[in-house]
PDBQT receptor file of N, H, CA, C and O in Angstrom, charges set to zero:
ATOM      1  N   UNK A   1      -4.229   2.119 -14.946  1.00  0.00    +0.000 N 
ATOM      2  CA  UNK A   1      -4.223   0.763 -14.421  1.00  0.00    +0.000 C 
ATOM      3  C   UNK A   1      -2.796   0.273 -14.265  1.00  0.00    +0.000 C 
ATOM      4  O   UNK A   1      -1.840   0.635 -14.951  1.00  0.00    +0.000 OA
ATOM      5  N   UNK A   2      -2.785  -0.645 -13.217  1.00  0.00    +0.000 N 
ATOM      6  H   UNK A   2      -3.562  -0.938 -12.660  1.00  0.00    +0.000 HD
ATOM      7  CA  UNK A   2      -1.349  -0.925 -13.284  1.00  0.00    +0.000 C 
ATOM      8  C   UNK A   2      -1.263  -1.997 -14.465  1.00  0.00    +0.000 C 
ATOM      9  O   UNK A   2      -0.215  -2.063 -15.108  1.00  0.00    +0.000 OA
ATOM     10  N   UNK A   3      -2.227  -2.752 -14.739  1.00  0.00    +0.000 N 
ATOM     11  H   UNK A   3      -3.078  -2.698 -14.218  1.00  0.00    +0.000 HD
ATOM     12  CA  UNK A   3      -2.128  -4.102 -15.678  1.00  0.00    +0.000 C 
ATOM     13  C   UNK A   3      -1.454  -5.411 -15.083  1.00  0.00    +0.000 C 
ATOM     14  O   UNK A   3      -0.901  -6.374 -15.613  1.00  0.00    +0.000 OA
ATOM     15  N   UNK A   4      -1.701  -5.088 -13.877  1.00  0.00    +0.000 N 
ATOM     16  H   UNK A   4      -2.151  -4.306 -13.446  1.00  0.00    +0.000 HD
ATOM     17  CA  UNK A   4      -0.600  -6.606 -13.445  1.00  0.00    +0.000 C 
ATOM     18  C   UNK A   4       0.656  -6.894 -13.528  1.00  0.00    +0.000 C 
ATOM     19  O   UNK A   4       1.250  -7.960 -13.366  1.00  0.00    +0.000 OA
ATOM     20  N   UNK A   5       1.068  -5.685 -13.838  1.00  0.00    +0.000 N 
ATOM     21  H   UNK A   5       0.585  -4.819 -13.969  1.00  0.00    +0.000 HD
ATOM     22  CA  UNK A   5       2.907  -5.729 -13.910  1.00  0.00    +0.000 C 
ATOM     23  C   UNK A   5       3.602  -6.360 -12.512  1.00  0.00    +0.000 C 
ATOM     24  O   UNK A   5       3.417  -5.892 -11.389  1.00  0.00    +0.000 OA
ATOM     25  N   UNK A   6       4.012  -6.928 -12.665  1.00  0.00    +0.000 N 
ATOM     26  H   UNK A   6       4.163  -7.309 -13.577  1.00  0.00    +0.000 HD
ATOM     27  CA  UNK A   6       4.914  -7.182 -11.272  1.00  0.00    +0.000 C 
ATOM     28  C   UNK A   6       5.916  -6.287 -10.991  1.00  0.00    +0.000 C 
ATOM     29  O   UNK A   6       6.152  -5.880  -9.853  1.00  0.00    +0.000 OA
ATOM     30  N   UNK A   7       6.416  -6.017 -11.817  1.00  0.00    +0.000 N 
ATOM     31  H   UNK A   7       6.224  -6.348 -12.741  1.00  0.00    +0.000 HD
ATOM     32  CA  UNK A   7       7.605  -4.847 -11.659  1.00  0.00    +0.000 C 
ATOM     33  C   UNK A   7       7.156  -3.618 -11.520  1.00  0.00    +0.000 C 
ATOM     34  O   UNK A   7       7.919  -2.903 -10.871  1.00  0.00    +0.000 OA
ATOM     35  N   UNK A   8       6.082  -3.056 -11.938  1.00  0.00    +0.000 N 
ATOM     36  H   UNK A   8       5.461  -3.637 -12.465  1.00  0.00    +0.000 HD
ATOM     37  CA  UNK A   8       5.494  -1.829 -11.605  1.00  0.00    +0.000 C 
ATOM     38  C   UNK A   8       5.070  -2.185  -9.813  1.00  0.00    +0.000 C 
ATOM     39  O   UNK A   8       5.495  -1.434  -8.934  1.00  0.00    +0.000 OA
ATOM     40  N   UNK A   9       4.301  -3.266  -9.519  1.00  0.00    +0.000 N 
ATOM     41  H   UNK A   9       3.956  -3.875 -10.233  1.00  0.00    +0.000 HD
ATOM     42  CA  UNK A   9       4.321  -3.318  -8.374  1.00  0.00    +0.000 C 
ATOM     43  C   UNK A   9       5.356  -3.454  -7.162  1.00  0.00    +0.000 C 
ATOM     44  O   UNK A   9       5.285  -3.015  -6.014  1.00  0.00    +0.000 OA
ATOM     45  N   UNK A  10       5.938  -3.899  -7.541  1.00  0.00    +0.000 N 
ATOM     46  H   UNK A  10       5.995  -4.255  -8.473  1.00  0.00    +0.000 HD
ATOM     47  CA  UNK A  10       7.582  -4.394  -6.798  1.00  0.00    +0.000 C 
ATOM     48  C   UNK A  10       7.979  -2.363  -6.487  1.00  0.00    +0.000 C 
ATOM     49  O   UNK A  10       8.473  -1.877  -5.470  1.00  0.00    +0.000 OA
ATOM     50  N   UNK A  11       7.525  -1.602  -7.797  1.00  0.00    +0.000 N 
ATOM     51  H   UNK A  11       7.125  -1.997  -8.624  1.00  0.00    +0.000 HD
ATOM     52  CA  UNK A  11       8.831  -0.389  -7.565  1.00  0.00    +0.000 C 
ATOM     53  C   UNK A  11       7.726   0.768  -6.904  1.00  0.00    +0.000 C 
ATOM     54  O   UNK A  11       8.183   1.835  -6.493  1.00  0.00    +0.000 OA
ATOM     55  N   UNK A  12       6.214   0.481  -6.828  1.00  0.00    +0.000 N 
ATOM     56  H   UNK A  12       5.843  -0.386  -7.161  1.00  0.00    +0.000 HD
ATOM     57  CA  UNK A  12       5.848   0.944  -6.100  1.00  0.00    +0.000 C 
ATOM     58  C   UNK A  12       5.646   0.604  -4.751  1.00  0.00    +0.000 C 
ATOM     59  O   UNK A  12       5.816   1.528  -3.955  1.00  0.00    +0.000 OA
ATOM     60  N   UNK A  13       5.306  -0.563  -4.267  1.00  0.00    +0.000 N 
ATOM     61  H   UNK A  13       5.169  -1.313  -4.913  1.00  0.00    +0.000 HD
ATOM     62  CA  UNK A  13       5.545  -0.765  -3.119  1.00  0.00    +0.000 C 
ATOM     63  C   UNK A  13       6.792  -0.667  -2.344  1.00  0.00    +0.000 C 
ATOM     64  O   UNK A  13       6.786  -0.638  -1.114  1.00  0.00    +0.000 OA
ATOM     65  N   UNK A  14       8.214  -0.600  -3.291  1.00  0.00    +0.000 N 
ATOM     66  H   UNK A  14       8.219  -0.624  -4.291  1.00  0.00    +0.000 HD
ATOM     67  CA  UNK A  14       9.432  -0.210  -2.627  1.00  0.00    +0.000 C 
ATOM     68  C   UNK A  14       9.105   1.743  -2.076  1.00  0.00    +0.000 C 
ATOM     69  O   UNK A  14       9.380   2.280  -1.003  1.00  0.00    +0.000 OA
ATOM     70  N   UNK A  15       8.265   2.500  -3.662  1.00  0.00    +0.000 N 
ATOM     71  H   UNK A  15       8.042   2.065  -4.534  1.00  0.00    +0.000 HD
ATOM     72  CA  UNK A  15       8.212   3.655  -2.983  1.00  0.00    +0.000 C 
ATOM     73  C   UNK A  15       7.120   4.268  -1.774  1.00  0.00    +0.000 C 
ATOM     74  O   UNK A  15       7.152   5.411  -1.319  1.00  0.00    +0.000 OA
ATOM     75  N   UNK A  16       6.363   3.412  -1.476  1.00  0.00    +0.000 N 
ATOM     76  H   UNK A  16       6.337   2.484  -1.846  1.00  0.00    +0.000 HD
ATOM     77  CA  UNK A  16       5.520   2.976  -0.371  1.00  0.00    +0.000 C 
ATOM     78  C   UNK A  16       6.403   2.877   0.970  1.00  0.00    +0.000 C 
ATOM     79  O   UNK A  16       6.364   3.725   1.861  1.00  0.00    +0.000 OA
ATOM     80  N   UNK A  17       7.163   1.783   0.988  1.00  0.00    +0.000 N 
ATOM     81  H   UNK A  17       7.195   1.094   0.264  1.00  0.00    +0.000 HD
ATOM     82  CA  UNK A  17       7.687   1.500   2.169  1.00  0.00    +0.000 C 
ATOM     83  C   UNK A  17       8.947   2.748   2.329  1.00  0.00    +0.000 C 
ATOM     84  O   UNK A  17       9.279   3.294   3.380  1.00  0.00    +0.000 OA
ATOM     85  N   UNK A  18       9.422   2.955   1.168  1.00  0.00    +0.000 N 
ATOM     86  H   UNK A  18       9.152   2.511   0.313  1.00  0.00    +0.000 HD
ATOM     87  CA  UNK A  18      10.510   3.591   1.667  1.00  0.00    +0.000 C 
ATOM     88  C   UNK A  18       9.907   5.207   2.320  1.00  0.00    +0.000 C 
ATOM     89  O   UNK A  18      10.035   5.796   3.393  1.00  0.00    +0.000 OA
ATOM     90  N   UNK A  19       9.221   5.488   1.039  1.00  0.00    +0.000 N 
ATOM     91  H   UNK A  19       9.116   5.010   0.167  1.00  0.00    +0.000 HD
ATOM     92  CA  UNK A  19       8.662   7.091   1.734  1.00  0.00    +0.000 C 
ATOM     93  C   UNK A  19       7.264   7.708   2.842  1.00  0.00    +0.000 C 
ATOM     94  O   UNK A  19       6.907   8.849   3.133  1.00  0.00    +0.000 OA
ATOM     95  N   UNK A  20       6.903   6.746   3.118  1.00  0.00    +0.000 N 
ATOM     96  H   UNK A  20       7.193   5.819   2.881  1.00  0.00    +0.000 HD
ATOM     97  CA  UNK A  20       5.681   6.479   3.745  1.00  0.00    +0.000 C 
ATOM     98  C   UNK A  20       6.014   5.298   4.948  1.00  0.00    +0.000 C 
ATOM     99  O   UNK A  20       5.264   5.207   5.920  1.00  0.00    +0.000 OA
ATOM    100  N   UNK A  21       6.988   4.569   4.820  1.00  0.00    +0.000 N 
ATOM    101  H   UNK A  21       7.597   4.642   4.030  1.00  0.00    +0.000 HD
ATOM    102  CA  UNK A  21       7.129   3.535   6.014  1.00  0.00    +0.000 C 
ATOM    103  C   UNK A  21       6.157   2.655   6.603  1.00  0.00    +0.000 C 
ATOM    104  O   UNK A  21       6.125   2.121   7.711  1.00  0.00    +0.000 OA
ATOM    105  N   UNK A  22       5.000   2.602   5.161  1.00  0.00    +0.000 N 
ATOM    106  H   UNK A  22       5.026   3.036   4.260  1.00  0.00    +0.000 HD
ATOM    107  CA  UNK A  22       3.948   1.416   5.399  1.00  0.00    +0.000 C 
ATOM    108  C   UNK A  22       4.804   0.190   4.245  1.00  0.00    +0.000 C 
ATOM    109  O   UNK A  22       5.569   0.361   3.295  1.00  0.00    +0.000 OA
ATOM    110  N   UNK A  23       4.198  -1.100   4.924  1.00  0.00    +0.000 N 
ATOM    111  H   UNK A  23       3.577  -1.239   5.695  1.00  0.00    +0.000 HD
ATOM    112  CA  UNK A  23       4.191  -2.287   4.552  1.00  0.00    +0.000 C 
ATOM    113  C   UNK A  23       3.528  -2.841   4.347  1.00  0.00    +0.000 C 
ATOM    114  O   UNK A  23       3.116  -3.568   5.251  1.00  0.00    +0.000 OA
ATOM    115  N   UNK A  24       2.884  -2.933   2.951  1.00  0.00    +0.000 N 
ATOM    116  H   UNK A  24       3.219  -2.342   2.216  1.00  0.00    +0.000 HD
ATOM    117  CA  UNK A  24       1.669  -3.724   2.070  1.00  0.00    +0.000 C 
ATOM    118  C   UNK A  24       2.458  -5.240   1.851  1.00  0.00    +0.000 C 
ATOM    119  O   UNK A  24       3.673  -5.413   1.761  1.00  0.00    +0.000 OA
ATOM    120  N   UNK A  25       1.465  -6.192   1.801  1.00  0.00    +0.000 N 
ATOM    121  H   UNK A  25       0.477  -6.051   1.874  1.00  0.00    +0.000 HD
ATOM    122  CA  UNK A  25       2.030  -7.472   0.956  1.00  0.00    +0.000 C 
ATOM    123  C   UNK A  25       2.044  -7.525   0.200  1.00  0.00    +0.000 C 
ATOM    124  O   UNK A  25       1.215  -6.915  -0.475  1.00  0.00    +0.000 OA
ATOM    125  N   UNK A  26       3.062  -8.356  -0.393  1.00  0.00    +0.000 N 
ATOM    126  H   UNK A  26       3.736  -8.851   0.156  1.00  0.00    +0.000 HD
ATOM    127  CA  UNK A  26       2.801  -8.332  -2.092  1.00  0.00    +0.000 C 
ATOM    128  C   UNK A  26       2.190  -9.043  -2.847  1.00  0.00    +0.000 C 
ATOM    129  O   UNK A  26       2.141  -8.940  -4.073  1.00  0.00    +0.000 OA
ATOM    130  N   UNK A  27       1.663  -9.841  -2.157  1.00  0.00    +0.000 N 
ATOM    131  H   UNK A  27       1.703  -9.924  -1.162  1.00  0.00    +0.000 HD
ATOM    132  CA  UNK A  27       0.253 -10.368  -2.450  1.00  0.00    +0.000 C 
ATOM    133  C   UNK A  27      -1.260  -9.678  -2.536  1.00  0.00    +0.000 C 
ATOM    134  O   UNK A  27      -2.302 -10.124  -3.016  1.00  0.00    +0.000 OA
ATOM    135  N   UNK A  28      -0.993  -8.525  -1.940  1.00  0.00    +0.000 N 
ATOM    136  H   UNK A  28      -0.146  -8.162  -1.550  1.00  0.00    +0.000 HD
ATOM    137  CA  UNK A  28      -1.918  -7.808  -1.897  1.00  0.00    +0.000 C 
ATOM    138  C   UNK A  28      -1.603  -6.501  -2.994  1.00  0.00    +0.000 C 
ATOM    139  O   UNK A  28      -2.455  -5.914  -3.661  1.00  0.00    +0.000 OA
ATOM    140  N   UNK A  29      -0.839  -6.364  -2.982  1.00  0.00    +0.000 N 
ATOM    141  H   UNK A  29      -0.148  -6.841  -2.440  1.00  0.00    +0.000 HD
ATOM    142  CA  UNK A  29      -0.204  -5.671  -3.911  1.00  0.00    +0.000 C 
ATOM    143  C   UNK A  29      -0.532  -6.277  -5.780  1.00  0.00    +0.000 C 
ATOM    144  O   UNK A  29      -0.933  -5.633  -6.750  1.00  0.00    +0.000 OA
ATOM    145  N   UNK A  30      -0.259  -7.313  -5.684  1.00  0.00    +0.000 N 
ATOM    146  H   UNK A  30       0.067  -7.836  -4.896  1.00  0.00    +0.000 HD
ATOM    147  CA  UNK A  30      -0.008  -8.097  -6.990  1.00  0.00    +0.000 C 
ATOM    148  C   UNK A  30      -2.172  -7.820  -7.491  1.00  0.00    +0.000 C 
ATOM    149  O   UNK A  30      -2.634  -7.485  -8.582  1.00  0.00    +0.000 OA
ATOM    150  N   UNK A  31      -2.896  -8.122  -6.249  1.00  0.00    +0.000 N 
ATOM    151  H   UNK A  31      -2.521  -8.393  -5.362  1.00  0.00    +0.000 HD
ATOM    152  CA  UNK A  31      -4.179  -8.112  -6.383  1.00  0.00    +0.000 C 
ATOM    153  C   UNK A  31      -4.864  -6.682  -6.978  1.00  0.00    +0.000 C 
ATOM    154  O   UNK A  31      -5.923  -6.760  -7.600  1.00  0.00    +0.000 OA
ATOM    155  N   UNK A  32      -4.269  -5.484  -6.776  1.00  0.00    +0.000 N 
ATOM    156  H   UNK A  32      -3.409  -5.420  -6.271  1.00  0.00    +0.000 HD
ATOM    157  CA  UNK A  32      -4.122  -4.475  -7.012  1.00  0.00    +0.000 C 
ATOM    158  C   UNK A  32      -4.595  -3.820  -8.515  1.00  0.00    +0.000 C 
ATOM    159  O   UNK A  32      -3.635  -3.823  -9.286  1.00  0.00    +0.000 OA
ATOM    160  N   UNK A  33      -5.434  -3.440  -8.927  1.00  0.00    +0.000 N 
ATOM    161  H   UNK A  33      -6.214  -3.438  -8.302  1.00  0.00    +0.000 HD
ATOM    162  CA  UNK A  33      -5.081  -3.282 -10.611  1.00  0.00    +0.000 C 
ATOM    163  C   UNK A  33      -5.359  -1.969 -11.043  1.00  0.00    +0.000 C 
ATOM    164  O   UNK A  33      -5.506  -1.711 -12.237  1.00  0.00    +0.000 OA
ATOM    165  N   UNK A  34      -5.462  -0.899  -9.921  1.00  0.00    +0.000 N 
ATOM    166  H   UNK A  34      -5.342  -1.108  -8.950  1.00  0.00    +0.000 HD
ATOM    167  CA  UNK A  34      -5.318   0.456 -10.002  1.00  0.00    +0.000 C 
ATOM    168  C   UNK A  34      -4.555   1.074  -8.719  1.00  0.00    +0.000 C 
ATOM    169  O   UNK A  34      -4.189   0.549  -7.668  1.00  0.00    +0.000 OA
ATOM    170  N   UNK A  35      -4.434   2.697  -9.328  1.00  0.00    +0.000 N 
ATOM    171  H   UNK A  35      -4.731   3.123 -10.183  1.00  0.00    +0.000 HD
ATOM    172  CA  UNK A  35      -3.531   3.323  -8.195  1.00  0.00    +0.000 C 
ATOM    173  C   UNK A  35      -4.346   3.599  -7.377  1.00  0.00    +0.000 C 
ATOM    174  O   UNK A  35      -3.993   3.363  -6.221  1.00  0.00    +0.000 OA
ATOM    175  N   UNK A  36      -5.615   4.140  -7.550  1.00  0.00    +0.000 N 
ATOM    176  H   UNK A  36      -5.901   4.332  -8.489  1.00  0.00    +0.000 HD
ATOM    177  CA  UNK A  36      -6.637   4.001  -6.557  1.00  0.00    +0.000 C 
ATOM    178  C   UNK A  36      -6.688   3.203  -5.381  1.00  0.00    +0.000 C 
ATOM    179  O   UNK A  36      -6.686   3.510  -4.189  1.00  0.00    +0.000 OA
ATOM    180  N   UNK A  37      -6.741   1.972  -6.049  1.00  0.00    +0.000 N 
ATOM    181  H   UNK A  37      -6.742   1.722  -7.017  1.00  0.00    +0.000 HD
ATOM    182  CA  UNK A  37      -6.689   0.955  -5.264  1.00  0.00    +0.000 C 
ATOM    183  C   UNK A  37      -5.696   0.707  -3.965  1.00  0.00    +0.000 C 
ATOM    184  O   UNK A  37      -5.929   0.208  -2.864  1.00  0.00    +0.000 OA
ATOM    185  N   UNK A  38      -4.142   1.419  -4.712  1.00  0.00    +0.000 N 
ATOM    186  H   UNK A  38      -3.952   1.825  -5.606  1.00  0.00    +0.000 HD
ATOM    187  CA  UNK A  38      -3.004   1.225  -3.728  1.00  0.00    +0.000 C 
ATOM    188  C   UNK A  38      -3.171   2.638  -2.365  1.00  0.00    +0.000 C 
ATOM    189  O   UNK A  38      -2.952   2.643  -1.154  1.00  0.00    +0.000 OA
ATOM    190  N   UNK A  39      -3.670   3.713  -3.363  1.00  0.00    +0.000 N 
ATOM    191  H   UNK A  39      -3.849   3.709  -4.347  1.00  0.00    +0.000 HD
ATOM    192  CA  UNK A  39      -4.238   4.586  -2.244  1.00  0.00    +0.000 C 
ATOM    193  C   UNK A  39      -4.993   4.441  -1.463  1.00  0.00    +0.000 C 
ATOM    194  O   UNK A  39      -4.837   5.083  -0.424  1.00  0.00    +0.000 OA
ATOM    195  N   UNK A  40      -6.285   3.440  -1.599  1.00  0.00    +0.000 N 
ATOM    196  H   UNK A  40      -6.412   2.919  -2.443  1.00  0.00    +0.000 HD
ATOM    197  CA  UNK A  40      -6.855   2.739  -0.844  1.00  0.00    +0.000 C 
ATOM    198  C   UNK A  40      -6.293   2.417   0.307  1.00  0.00    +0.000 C 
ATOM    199  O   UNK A  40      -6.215   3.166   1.280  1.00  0.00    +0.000 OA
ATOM    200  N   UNK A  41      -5.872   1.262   0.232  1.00  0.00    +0.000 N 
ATOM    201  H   UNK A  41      -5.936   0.653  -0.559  1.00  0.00    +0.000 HD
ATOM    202  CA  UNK A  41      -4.381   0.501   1.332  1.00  0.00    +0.000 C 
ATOM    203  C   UNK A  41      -3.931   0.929   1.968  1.00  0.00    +0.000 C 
ATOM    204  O   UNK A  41      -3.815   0.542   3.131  1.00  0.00    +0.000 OA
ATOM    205  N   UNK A  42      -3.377   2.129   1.396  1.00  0.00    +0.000 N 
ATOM    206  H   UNK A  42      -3.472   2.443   0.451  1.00  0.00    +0.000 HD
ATOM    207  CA  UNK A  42      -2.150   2.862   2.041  1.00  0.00    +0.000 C 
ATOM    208  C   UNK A  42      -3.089   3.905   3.210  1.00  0.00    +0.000 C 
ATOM    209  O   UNK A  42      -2.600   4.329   4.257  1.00  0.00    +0.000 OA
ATOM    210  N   UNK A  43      -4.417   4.161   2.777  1.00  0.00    +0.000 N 
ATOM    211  H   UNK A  43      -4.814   3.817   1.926  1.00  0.00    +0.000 HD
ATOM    212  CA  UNK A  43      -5.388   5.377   3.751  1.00  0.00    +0.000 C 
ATOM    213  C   UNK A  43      -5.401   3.911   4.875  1.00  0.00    +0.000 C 
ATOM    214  O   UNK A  43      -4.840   3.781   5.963  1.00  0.00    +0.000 OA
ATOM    215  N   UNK A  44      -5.975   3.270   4.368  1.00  0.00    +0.000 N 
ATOM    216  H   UNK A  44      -6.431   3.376   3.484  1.00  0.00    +0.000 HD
ATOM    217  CA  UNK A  44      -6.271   1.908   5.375  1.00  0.00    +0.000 C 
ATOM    218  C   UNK A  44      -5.669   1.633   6.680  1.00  0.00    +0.000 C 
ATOM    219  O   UNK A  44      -6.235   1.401   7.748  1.00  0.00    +0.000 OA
ATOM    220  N   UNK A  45      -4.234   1.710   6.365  1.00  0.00    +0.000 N 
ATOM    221  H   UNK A  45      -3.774   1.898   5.497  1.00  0.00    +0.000 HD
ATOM    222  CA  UNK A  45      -3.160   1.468   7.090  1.00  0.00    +0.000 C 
ATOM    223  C   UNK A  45      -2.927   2.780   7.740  1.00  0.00    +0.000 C 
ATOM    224  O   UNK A  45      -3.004   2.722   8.967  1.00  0.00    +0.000 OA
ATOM    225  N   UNK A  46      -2.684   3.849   7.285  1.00  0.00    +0.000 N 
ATOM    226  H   UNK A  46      -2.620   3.896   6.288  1.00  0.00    +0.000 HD
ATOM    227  CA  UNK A  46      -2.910   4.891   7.659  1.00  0.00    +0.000 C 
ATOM    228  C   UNK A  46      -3.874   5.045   8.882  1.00  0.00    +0.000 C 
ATOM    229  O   UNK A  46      -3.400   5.301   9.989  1.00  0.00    +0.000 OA
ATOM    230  N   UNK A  47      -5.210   4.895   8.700  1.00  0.00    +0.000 N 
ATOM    231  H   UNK A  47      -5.596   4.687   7.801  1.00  0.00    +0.000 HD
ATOM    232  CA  UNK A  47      -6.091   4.747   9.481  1.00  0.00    +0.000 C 
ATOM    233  C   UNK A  47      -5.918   4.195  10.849  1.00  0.00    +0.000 C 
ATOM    234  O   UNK A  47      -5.950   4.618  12.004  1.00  0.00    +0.000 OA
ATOM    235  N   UNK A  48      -5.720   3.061  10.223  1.00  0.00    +0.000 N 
ATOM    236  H   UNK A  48      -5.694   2.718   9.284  1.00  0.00    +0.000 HD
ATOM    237  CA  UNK A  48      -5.563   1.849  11.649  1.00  0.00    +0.000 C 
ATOM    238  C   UNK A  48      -4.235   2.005  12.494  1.00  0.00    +0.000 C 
ATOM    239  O   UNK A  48      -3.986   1.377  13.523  1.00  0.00    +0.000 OA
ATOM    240  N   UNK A  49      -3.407   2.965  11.878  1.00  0.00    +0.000 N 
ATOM    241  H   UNK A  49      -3.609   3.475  11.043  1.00  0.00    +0.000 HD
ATOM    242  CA  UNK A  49      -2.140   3.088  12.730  1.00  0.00    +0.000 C 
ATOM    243  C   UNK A  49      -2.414   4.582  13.766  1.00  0.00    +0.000 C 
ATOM    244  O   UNK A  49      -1.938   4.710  14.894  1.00  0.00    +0.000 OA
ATOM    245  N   UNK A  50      -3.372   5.716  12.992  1.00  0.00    +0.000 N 
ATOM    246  H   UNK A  50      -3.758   5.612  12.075  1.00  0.00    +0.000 HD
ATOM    247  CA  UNK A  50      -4.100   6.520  13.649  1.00  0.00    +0.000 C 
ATOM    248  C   UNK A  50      -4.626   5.888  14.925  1.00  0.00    +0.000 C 
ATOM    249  O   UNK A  50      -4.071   6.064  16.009  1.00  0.00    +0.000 OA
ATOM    250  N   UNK A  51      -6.114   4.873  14.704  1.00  0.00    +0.000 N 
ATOM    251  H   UNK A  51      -6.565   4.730  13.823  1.00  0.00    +0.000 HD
ATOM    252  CA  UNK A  51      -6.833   4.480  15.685  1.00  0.00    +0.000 C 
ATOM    253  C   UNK A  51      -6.140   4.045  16.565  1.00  0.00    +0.000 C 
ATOM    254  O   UNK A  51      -6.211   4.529  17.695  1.00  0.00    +0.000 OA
ATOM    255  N   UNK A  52      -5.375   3.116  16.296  1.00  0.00    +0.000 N 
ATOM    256  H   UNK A  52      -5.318   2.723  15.379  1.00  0.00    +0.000 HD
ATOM    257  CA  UNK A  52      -4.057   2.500  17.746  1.00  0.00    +0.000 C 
ATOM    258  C   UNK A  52      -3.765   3.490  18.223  1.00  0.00    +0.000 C 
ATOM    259  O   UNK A  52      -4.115   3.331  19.393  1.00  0.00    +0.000 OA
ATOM    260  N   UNK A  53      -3.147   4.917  18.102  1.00  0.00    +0.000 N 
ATOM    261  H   UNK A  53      -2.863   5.046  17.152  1.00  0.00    +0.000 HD
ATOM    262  CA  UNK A  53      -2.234   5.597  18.605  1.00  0.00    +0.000 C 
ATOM    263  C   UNK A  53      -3.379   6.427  19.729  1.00  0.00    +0.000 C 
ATOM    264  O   UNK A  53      -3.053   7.098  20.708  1.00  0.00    +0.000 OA
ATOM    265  N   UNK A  54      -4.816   6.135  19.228  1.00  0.00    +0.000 N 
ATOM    266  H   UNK A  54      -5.081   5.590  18.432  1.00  0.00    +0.000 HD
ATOM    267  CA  UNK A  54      -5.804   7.241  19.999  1.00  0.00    +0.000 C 
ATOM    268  C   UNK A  54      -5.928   6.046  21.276  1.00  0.00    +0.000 C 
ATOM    269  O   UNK A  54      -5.932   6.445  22.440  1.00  0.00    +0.000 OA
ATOM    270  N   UNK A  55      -6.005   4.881  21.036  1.00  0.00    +0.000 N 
ATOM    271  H   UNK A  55      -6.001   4.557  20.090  1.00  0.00    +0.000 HD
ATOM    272  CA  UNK A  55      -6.605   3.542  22.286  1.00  0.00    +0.000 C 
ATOM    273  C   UNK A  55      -4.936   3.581  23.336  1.00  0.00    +0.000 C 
ATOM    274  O   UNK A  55      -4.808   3.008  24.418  1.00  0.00    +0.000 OA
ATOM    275  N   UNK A  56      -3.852   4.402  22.637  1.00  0.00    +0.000 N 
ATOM    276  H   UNK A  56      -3.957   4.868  21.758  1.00  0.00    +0.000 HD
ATOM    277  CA  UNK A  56      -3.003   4.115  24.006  1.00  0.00    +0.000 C 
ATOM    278  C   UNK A  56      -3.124   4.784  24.896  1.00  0.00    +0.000 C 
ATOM    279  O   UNK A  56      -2.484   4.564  25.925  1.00  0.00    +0.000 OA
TER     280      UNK A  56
């Protein structure tokens, strides 16, 4: 679990954006209370940046 750390969230979403070049909020982030969860997100986004690239 993350436990609601802010700082655990802050240094994963930095390693999110930096190595992956997705951008979660950190509001959404903060909502977060497993890694699951952030893997979640991150397929999510993943996804939807897939589907766009098939509709051009």
């Amino acid at each position: 679990m993350l436990g609601g750390n802010s700082l655990a969230a802050i240094q994963i979403r930095a390693a999110v954006q930096r190595d992956l070049a997705i951008e979660l909020p950190m509001a959404q982030m903060m909502k977060m209370r497993t890694l699951g969860e952030v893997v979640d997100a991150i397929a999510a986004v993943l996804e939807a940046e897939a589907e766009s690239e098939v509709k051009v």
